[in-house]
C-alpha positions as CSV (number, residue, x, y, z in Angstrom):
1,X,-96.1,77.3,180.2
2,X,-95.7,75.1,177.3
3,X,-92.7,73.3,176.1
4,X,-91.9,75.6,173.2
5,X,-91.8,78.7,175.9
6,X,-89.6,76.6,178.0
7,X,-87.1,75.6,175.2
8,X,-86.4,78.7,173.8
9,X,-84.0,80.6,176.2
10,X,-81.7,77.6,175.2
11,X,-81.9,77.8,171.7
12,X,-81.2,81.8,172.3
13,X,-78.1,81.2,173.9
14,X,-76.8,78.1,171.9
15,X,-77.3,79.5,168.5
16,X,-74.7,82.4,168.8
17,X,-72.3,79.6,169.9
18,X,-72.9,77.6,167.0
19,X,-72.1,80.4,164.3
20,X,-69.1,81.2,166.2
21,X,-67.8,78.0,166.3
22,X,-68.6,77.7,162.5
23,X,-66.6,80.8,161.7
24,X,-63.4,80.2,163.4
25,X,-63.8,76.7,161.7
26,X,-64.0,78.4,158.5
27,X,-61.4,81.0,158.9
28,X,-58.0,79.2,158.5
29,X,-59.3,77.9,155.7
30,X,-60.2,81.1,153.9
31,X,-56.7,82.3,154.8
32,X,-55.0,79.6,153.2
33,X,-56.2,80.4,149.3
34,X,-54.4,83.7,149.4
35,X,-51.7,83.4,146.5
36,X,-47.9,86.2,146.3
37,X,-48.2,88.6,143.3
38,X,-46.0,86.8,140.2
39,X,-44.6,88.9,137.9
40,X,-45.2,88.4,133.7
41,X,-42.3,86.7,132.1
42,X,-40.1,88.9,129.9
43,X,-41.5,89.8,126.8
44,X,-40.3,88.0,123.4
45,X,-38.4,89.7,120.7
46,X,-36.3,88.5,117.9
47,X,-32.6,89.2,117.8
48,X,-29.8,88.4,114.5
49,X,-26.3,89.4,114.6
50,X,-24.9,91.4,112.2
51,X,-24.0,90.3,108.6
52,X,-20.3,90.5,107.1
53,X,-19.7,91.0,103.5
54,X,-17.7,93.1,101.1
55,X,-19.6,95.5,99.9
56,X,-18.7,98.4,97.8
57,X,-19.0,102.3,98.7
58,X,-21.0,103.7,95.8
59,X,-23.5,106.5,95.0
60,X,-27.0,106.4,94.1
61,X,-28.5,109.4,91.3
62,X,-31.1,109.7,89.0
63,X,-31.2,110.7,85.4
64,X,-32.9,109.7,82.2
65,X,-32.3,108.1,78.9
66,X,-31.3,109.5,75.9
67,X,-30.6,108.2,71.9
68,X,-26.9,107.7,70.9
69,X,-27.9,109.3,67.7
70,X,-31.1,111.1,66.9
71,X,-31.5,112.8,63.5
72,X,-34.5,114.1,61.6
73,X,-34.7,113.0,58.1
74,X,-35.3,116.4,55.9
75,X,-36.2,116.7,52.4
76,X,-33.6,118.7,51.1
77,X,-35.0,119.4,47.1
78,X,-38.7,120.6,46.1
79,X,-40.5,118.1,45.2
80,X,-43.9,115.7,45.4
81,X,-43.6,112.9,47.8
82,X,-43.8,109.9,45.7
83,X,-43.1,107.1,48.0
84,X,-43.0,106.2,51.8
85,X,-40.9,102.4,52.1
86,X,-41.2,101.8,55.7
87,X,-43.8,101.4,58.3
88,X,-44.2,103.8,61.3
89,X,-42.3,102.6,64.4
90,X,-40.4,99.6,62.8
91,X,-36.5,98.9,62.7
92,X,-34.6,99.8,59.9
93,X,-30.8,99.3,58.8
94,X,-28.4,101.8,57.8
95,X,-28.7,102.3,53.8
96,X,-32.1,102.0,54.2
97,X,-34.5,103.7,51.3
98,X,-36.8,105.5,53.1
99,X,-38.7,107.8,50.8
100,X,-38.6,108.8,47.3
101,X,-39.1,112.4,46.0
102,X,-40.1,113.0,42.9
103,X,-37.1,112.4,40.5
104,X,-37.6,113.2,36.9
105,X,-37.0,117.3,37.4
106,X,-33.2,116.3,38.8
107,X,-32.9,113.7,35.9
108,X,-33.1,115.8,33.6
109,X,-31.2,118.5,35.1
110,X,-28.5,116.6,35.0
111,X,-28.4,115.4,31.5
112,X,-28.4,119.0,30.7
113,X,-25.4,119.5,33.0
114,X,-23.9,116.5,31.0
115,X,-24.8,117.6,27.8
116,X,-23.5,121.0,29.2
117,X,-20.1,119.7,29.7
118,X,-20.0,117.7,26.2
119,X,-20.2,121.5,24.4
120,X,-17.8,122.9,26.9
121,X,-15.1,120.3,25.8
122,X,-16.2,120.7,22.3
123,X,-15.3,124.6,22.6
124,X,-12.0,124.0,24.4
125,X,-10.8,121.7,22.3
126,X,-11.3,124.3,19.3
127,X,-9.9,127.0,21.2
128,X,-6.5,124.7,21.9
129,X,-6.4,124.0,17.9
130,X,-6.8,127.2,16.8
131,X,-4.1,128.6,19.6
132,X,-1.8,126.4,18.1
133,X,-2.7,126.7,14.4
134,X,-2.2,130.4,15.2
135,X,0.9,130.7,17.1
136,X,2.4,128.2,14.4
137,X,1.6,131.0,11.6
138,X,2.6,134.1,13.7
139,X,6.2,132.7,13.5
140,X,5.9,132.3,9.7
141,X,4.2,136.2,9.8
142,X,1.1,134.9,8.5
143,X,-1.1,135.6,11.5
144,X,-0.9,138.5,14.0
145,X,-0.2,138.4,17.7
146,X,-4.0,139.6,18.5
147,X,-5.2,137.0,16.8
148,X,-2.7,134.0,18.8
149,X,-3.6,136.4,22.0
150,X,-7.9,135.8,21.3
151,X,-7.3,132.3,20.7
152,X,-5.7,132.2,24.1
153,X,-8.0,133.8,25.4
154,X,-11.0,131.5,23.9
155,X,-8.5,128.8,25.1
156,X,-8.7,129.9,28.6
157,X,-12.2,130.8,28.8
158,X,-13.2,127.2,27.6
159,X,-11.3,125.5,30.0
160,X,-13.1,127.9,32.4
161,X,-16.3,127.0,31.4
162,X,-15.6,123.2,31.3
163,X,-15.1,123.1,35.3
164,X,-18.1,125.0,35.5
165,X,-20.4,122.8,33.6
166,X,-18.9,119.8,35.6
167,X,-19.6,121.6,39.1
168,X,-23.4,122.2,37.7
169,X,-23.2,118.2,36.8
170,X,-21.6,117.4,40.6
171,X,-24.5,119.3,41.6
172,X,-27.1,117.8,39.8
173,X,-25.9,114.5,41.2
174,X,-26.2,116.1,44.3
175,X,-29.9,117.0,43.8
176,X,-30.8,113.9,42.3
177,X,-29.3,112.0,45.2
178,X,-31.2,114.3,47.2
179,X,-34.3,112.8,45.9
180,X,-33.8,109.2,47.8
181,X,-33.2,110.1,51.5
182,X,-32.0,106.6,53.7
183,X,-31.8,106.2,57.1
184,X,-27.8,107.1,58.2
185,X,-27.4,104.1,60.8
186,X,-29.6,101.0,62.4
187,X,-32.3,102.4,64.6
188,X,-35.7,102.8,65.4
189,X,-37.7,105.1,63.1
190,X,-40.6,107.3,64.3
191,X,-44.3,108.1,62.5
192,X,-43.9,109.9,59.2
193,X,-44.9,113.2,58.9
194,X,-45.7,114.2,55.5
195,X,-47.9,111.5,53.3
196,X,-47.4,110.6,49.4
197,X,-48.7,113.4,47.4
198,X,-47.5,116.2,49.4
199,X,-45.1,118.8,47.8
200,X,-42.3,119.4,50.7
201,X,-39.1,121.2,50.1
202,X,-41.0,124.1,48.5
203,X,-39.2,127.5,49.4
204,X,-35.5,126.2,50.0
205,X,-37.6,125.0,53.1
206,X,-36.0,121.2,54.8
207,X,-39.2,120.3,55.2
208,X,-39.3,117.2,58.4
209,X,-39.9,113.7,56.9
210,X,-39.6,111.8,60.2
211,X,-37.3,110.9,62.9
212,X,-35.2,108.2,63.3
213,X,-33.1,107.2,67.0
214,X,-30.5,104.7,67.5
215,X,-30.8,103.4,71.1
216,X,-28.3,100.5,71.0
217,X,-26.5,101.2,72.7
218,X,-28.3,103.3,74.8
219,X,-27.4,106.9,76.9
220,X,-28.6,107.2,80.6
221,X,-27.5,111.5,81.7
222,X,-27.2,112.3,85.7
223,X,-26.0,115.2,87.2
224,X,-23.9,114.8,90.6
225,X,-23.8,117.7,93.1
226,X,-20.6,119.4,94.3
227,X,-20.6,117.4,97.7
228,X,-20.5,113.9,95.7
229,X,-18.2,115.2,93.5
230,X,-15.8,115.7,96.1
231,X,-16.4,112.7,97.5
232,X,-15.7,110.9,94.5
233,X,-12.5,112.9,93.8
234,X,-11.9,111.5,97.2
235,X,-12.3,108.0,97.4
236,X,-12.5,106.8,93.7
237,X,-9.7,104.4,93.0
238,X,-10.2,106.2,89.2
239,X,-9.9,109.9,88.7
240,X,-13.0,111.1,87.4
241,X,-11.7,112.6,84.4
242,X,-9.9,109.6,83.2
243,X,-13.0,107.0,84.2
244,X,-14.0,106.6,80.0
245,X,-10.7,105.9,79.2
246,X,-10.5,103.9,82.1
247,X,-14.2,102.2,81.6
248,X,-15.8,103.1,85.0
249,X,-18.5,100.6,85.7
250,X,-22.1,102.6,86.0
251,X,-25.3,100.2,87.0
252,X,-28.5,101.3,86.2
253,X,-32.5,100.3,87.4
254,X,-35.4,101.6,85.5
255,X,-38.3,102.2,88.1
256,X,-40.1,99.1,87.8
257,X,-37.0,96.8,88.3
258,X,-35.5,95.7,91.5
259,X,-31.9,96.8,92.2
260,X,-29.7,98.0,88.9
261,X,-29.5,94.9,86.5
262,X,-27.9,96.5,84.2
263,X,-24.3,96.9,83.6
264,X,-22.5,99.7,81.6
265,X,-19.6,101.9,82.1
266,X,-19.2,106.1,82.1
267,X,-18.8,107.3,79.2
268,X,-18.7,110.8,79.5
269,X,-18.0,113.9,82.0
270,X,-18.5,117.5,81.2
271,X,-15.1,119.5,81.9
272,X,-17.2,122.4,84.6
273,X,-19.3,122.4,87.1
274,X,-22.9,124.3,86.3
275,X,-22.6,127.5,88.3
276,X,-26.4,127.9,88.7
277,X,-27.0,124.5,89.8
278,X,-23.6,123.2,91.2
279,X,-23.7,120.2,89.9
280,X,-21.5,118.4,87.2
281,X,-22.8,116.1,84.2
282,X,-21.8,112.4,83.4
283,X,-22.6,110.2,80.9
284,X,-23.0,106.3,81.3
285,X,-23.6,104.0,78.3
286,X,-25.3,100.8,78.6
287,X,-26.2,97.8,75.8
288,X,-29.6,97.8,74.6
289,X,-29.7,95.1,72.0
290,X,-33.5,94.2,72.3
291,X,-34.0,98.5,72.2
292,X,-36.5,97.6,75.2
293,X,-35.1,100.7,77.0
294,X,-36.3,104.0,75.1
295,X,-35.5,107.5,75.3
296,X,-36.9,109.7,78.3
297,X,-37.2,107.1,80.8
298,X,-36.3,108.0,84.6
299,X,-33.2,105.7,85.4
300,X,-31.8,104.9,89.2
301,X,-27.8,104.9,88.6
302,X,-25.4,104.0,90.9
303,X,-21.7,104.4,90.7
304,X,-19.3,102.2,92.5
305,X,-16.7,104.9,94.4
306,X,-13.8,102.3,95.7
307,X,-13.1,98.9,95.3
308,X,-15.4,96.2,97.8
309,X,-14.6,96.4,101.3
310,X,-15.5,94.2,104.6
311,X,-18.2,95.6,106.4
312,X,-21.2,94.8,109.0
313,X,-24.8,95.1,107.9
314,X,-27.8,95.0,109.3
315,X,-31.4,94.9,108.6
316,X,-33.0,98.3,107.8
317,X,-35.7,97.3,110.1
318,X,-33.4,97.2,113.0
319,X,-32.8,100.8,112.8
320,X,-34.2,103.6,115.0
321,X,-33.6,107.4,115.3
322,X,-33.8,110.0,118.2
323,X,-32.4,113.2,118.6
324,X,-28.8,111.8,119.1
325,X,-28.9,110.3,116.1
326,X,-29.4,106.5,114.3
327,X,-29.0,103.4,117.1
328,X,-29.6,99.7,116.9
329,X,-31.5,98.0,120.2
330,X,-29.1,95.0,121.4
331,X,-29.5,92.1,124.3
332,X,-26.6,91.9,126.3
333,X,-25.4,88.4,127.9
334,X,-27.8,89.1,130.9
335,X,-30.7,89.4,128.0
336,X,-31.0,93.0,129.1
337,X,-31.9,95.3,126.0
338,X,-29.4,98.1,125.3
339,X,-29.4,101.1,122.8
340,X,-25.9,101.6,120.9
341,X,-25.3,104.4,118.5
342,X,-24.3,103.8,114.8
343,X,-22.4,105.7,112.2
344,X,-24.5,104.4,108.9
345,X,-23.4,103.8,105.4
346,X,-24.6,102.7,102.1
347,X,-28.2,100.5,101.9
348,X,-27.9,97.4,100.1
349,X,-31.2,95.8,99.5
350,X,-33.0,95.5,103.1
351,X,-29.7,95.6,104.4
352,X,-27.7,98.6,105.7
353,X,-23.8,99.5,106.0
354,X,-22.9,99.9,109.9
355,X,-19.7,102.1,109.6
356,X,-19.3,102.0,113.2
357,X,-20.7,101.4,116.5
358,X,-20.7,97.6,116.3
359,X,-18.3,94.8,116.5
360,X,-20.1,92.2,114.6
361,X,-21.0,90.0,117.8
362,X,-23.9,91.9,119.2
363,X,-27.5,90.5,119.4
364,X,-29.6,93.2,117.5
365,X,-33.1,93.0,117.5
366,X,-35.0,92.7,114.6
367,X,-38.7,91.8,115.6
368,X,-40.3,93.1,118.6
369,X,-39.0,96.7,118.8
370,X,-41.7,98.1,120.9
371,X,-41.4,95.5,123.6
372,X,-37.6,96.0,123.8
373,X,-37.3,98.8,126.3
374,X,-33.5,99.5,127.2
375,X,-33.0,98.3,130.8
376,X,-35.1,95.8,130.6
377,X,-35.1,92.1,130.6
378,X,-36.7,89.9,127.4
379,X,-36.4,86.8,125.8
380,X,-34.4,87.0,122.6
381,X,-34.9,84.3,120.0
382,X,-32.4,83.9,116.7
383,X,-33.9,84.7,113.6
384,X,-32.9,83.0,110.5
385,X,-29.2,85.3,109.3
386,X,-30.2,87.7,106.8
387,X,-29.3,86.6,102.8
388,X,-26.0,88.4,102.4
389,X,-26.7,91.2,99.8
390,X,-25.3,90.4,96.1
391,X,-22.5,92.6,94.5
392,X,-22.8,94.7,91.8
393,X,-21.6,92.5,89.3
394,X,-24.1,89.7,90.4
395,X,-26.9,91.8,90.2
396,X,-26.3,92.8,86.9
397,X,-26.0,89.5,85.7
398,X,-22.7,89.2,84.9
């Protein structure tokens, strides 16, 4: 038997030895890696407390503008168009001569109406001296009484016919005035409609001429609904009635400004409700010295309702909504998120009235609504405060 043959029983038993003796040396080391489950940390969100500043309970409505004064300029006399003395679209003053009708017909009518009156002072002032010549000889019985009583009559009919002639003179004036139509105030005029050359008037017909608006100052018209109204009756420190007396501020916002920076006051409000639509009409007027604001536009007009108050607001993006209503997410002292309901008032800017629900202490979060999850822990970090929102006044620039 050879050596090999002789050897290998002992290699068949030793090698079973050797990999067990390997794997129990191996084995409290493999245990020893094994790490305990850590939880994540808390997730991050961003938390600001509530802002305080007077703010001012108003109401927000939309109307449109409309010209103080609007009139269309009319030829009132038949006549050719002789001149046009303005350019389309351009600014003109009250007094203004704006177009000339042809004027030599109406001159001439009224030196007839003058020459009219000269023969009708002529005839009375025979009939008076032969009245008198007459009456004077009827007392001597040299003259009969018809004869004093046709003189009276001639007298009579004379003076008659002199106010007559000067009415046909007042309105020859009239007509010839008529001829020269001017632009009644300041304002803005609009394209002509009739060129030089053209007869208008024709037919006792006003024919158009042109259009002329004066927007400064400038009307902005809103309706408010039946609720509002109320509201207003309510908690206006003015009555409604007596707000243009009383100069109710109105700001208004066309729709390609921020906020409302302009500042005006009501003006007007209509004495009845619209039946069909429930709503009343008000009026607010508002300076427009560079006329930049025209007529038609859609306006965003706010009325203040009381005087400014303290209140808490907080960013708009901090708001939620769910079937019980609007609620703000806040960390507690233990960092644990919580939901609390809010009564909501007015928005101001990217801010929003809180009429109740908070005490002004609370850490609302702003940033990370998703992750805040109420029951749960986070990690709240501050956010810069909010920029307290202007007033009224300050946003007008005043």
């Amino acid at each position: 038997m050879s050596d090999l043959m002789r050897t290998a029983p002992r290699f068949g038993v030793r090698l079973p030895a050797l990999f067990l003796t390997a794997a129990l040396g191996l084995g409290p080391a493999a245990c020893g890696e094994k790490t305990a489950y850590t939880p994540p940390p808390p997730p991050k969100v961003t938390v600001a407390q509530p802002v305080r500043q007077p703010v001012t309970d108003h109401l927000e409505f939309t109307g449109n503008t409309q010209a103080v004064n609007t009139v269309q300029l009319r030829a009132r006399v038949e006549g050719y168009l002789e001149q046009v003395l303005f350019k389309d679209g351009e600014q003109v003053q009250k007094g203004q001569l704006l177009f000339l009708i042809q004027q030599n017909t109406y001159q001439a009518k009224l030196k007839k109406a003058e020459a009219d009156i000269l023969g009708q002072k002529a005839r009375l002032l025979h009939a008076r001296q032969e009245f008198a010549r007459y009456s004077t000889l009827v007392k001597q019985k040299a003259a009969s009484q018809s004869d004093v009583d046709k003189w009276q009559f001639e007298r009579d009919a004379a003076q008659a016919a002199l106010l007559a002639a000067e009415a046909q003179r007042d309105l020859a004036k009239l007509d010839l005035g008529y001829t020269r139509v001017s632009a009644p105030f300041a304002g803005r005029i609009d394209r002509r409609l009739k060129d030089p050359g053209n007869l208008v008037g024709a037919g006792g017909e006003e024919t158009v001429l042109a259009e002329i608006n004066q927007i400064d100052p400038i009307y902005v018209y809103f309706t408010v609904s039946e609720r509002d109204l109320l509201r207003l009756r309510d908690k206006a420190d003015t009555p409604l009635e007596k707000a243009p007396q009383e100069s109710l501020p109105v700001f208004m916002g066309l729709a390609n400004e921020k906020d409302y920076p302009h500042r005006g006051r009501l003006d007007f409000a209509a004495i009845t409700v619209t039946q069909t639509t429930g709503t009343l009409l008000l009026r607010g007027v508002f300076a427009n010295p560079e006329s930049r604001i025209l007529p038609g536009l859609f306006a965003r007009v706010r009325v203040p309702v009381s005087r400014e108050k303290p209140a808490l607001l907080v960013p708009q993006v901090a708001l939620a909504f769910d079937q019980l209503g609007s609620y703000v997410l806040i960390v507690n002292e233990k960092n644990v998120v919580e939901r609390r309901g809010v009564t909501l008032g007015a928005q101001v800017n990217e801010l929003r009235v809180v009429a109740s629900g908070l005490t002004g202490d609370e850490r609302v979060v702003v940033k990370g609504l998703l992750r805040a999850i109420p029951g749960r822990r986070v990690q709240p970090e501050t956010a810069g405060q909010p920029k307290p929102p202007a007033s009224d006044g300050q946003k007008a620039g005043t």
